[in-house]
N, C-alpha and C positions, 0 to 999 in steps of 0.2 A: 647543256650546262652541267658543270661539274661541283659539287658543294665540297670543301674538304673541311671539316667536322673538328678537326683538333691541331692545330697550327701554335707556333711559339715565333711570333716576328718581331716580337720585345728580346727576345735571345741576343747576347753578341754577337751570336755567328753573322749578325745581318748589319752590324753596325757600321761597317763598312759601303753598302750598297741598299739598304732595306727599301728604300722609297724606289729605286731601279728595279728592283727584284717585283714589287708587290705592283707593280703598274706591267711589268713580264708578265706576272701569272694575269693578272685581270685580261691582259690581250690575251690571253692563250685559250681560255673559253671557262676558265674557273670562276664562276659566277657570285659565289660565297665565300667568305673564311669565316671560320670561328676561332679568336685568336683565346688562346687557354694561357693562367697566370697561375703563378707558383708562391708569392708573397704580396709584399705592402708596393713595392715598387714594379713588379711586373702589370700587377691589378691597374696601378694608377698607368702605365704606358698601354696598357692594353686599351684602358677607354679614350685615351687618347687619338690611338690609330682609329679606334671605330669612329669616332667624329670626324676624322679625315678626310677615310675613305667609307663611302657609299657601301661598298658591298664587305665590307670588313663589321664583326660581330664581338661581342666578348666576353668570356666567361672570368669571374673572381675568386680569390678566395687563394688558401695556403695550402700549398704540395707538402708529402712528409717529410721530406727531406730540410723544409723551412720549417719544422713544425715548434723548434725552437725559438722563433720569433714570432710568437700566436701569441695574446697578450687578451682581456675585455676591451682594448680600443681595436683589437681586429676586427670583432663583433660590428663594431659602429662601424669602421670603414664600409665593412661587406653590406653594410643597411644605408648606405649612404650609397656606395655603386648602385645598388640594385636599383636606385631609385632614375638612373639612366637608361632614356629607353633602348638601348643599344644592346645592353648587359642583360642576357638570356639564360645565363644559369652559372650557378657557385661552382670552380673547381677552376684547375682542377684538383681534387681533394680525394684521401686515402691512407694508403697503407704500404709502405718499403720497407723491406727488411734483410732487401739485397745487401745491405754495407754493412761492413761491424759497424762503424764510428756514424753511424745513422742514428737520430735523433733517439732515443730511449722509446722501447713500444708501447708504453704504457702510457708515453708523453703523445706518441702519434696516435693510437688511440682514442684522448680523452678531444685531441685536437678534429679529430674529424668527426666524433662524435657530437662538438658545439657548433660544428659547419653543418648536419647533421641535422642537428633541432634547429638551426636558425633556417636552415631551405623550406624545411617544413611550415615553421612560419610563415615564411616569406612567400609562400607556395612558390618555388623555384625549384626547376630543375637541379640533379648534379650532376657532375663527373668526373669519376672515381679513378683513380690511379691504382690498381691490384699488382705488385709485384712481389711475388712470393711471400704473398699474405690472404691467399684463399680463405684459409677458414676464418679468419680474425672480417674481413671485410663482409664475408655472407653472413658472421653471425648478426654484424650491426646491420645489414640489410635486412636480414629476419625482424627485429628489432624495432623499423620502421617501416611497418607494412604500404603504409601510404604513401610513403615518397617514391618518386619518380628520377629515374636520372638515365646515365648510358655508362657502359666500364669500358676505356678505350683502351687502346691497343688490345683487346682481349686474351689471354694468358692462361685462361683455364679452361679446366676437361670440357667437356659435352655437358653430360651432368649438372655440373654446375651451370651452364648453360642455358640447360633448360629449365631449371628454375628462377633464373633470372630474366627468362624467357615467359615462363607463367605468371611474374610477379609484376609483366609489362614492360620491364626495362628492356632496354637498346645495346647493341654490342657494336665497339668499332674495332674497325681494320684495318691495318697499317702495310708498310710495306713487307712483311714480315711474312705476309702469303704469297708474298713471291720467293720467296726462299725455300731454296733445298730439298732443310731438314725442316719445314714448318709444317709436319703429318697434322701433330694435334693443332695448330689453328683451321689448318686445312678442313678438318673433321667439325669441326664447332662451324664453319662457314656453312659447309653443306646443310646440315643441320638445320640452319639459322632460315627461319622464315624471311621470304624477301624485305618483306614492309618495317623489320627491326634490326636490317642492316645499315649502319655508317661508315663511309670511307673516309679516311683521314692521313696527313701524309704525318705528324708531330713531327713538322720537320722544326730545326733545320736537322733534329734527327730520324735513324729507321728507314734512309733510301731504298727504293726498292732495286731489286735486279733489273736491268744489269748497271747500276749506278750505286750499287752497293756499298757504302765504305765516302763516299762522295756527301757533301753540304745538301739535304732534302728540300725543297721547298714543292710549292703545291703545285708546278708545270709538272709533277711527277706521278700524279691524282692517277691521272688515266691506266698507267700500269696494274692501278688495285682496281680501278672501275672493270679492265678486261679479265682479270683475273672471278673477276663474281660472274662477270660474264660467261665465262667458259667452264664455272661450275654449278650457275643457272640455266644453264642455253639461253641465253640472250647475247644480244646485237652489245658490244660496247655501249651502244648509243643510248637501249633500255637502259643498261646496269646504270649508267648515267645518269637519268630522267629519276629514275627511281630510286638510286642512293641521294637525291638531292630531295627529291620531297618526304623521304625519310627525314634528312635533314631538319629542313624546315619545320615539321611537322612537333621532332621531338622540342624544338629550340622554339617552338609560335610564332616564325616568321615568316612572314604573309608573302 
């Protein structure tokens, strides 16, 4: 069974086909989704799908790039999600500052910082979004030594790695280790102790090779499962077994 750990099937890209698509991946031996939300309206489709479907999961809460729609009634939504038992941790929630015309950083910030203390509360997992906001995202993980979360698609050095390795946290991986030029994720995989690896496809972005450039969804899992494969020596089948109860494990699903 294959867990894929970071999925968007509220996305348009599926609006066309989404119930075809997600009943595909279910036959194909993908035994999990964790569907990840980015606002008020992603959140609310996502617990939706999990009610749905059986093996579909979901995480809440405002991405940066929404961070200008973070208001005190986000606060109450995200405490009102949580209280479904489907929804296994706030995110996906962070830091971008790939765009110019990207939420102000100050504003993304003060935004993930109230997601931040409310998971702590809530003792809830997160799941971080780092894009080209390393030092801003480690300091607030310094910050909160007690929270627990995963930082998916993974993006930074080794280093950093390993301290967010010693501080317990989770790193996922996309299809992004099948590419190329992927040296540095490549190097942080190796690295990466088996039992705090996640696979994840975020599709319908991040296809892996050779489907690169193509709509991702999670029949595409297995491309990243062989790839941990072949730089753990294991069988596909282990990398499997064992990026799924990683899974489970970080998310406390039985």
């Amino acid at each position: 069974m294959l867990f894929d750990t970071h999925a968007h099937y509220t996305d348009e890209a599926f609006d066309a086909d989404r119930d075809a698509v997600i009943r595909a991946v279910h036959d194909s031996g993908v035994g999990l989704v964790m569907n990840s939300s980015s606002d008020e309206k992603s959140s609310r489709e996502a617990v939706a799908l999990a009610e749905k479907y059986d093996f579909i999961y979901a995480s809440v809460g405002w991405h940066p790039e929404d961070a200008a729609g973070f208001s005190e009634r986000s606060l109450d939504l995200i405490r009102e999600w949580v209280r479904h038992p489907k929804v296994r941790a706030i995110g996906e929630i962070g830091l971008d500052y790939h765009y110019e015309d990207a939420a102000p950083r100050e504003l993304q910030k003060e935004v993930l910082e109230r997601q931040l203390q409310l998971a702590l509360e809530l003792k809830m997992p997160v799941v971080i979004h780092d894009r080209e906001a390393h030092g801003d995202c480690m300091a607030l993980v310094r910050s909160y030594p007690e929270l627990t979360g995963a930082f998916h698609c993974f993006s930074g050095s080794a280093e950093m790695a390993k301290e967010l390795l010693d501080r317990g946290w989770y790193l996922g991986f996309t299809g992004v280790i099948t590419f190329k030029n992927a040296r540095k994720a490549l190097e942080v995989l190796e690295m990466c102790p088996l039992d705090r690896i996640l696979i994840e496809t975020d599709c319908p972005y991040m296809a892996p090779v050779p489907h690169r450039g193509e709509r991702n969804d999670s029949r595409l899992l297995p491309f990243m499962a062989a790839k941990v494969a072949e730089l753990k020596g294991l069988t596909p089948d282990e990398a499997a077994r064992v990026t799924t109860e990683n899974g489970k494990r970080f998310f406390g699903i039985e």
